[in-house]
TORRODREN-7687 format. One record per residue: residue in one letter; x, y, z of N, C-alpha, C in turn. Coordinates in steps of 0.001 Angstrom, whole numbers, plus 500000, padded with zeros to 6 digits. Example, Ala and Ser with C-alpha at 12.3 -4.5 7.8 and 13.67 -1.06 7.14 Angstrom:
2
A513190494310507800512300495500507800513200496700507800 S512850497750507080513670498940507140512900500030507870 
END
This chain:
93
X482950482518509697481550482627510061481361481979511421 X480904482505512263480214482198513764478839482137513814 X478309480841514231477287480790514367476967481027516101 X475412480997516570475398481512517899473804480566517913 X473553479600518678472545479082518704471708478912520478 X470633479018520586470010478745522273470117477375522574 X470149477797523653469977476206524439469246476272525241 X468712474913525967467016474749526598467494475228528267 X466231476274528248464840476139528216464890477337526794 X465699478695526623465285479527525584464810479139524573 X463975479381523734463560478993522485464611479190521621 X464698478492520539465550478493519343465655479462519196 X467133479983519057467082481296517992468870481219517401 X468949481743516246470472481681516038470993482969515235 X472022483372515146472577484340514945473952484546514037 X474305485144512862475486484611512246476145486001511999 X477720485885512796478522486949512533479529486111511148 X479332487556510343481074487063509194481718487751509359 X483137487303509476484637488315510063484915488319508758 X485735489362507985486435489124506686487640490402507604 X488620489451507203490482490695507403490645490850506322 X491577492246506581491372493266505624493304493032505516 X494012493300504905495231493150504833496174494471504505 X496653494734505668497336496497505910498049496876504957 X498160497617504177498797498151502893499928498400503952 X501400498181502815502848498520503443503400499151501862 X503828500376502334504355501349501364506040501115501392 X506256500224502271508023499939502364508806500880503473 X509572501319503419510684501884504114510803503076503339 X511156504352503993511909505350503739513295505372503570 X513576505679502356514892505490501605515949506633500951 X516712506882500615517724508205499964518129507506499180 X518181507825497341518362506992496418519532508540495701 X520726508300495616521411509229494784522235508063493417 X521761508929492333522497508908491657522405509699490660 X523603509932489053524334510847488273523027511598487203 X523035512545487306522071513554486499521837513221485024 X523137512205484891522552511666483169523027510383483155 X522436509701484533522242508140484307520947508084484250 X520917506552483966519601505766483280518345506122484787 X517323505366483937516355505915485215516053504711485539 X515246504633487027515444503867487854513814503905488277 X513332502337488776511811502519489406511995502651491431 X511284504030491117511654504206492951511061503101493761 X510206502503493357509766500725494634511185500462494660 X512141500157494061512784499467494081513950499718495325 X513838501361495093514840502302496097514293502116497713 X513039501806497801512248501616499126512771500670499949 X512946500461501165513276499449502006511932498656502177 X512646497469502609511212496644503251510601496003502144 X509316495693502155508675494650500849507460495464500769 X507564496820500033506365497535499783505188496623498703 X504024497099498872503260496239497938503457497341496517 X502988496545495322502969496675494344501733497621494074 X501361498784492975500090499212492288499855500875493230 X500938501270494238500585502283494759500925503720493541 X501155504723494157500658505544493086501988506604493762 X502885507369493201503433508318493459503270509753493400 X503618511080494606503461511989494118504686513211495083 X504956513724494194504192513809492843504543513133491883 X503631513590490806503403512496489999504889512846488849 X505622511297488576506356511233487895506322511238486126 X507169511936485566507138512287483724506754510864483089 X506815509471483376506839508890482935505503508389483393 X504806508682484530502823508232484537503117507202485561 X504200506894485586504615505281486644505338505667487424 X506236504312488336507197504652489355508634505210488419 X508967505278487388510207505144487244510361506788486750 X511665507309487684512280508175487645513098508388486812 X513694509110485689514791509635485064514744510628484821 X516379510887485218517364512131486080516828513024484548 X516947512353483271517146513682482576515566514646482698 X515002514031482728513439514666482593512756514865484184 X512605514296485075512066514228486010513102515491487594 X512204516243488659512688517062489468513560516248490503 X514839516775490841514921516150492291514221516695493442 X513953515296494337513497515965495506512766514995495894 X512249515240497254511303514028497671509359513653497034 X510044512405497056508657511352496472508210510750497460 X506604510739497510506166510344498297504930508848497771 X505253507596498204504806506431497682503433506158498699 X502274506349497785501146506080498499500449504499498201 X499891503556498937499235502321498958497698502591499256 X496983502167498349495325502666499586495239501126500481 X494399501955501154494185500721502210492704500137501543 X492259498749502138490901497949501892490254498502503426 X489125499557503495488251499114504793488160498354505286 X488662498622506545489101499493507580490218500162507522 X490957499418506611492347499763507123492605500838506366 X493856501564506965493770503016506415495171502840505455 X495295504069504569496283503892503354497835504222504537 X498645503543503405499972503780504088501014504428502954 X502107505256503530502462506141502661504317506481503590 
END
């Protein structure tokens, strides 16, 4: 919070800005995750580089409603990991 107040001769007057930061959603790194068509399944955050945040949403959307992929049920091919952003900031993906 900034306050903004007159000084003499102006008459009193004051004024209050509030800054609030907004904190940039990071979806991680772009990654190539291979493995065997009837191994166990795996949560793709994990396959991501970097320190993606947690609660983003995949699409398409995976058999299991969450991040985790398995080979027996789920398509290969590319996934795309979305974060929303807090106004201003825009979503990252």
């Amino acid at each position: 919070t900034y306050n903004l107040t007159a000084q003499p001769p102006c008459d009193d007057a004051t004024a209050t800005v509030n800054v609030t930061l907004s904190s940039i959603p990071d979806a991680g790194d772009d990654a190539v995750i291979t493995i065997c068509s009837n191994g166990g399944s795996i949560d793709l955050v994990d396959g991501l580089g970097g320190t993606p945040d947690t609660g983003g949403t995949w699409s398409p959307s995976l058999t299991s409603g969450t991040g985790v992929f398995d080979p027996n049920i789920d398509l290969e091919g590319a996934y795309t990991y979305t974060v929303l952003g807090t106004s201003p900031c825009p979503d990252a993906n």
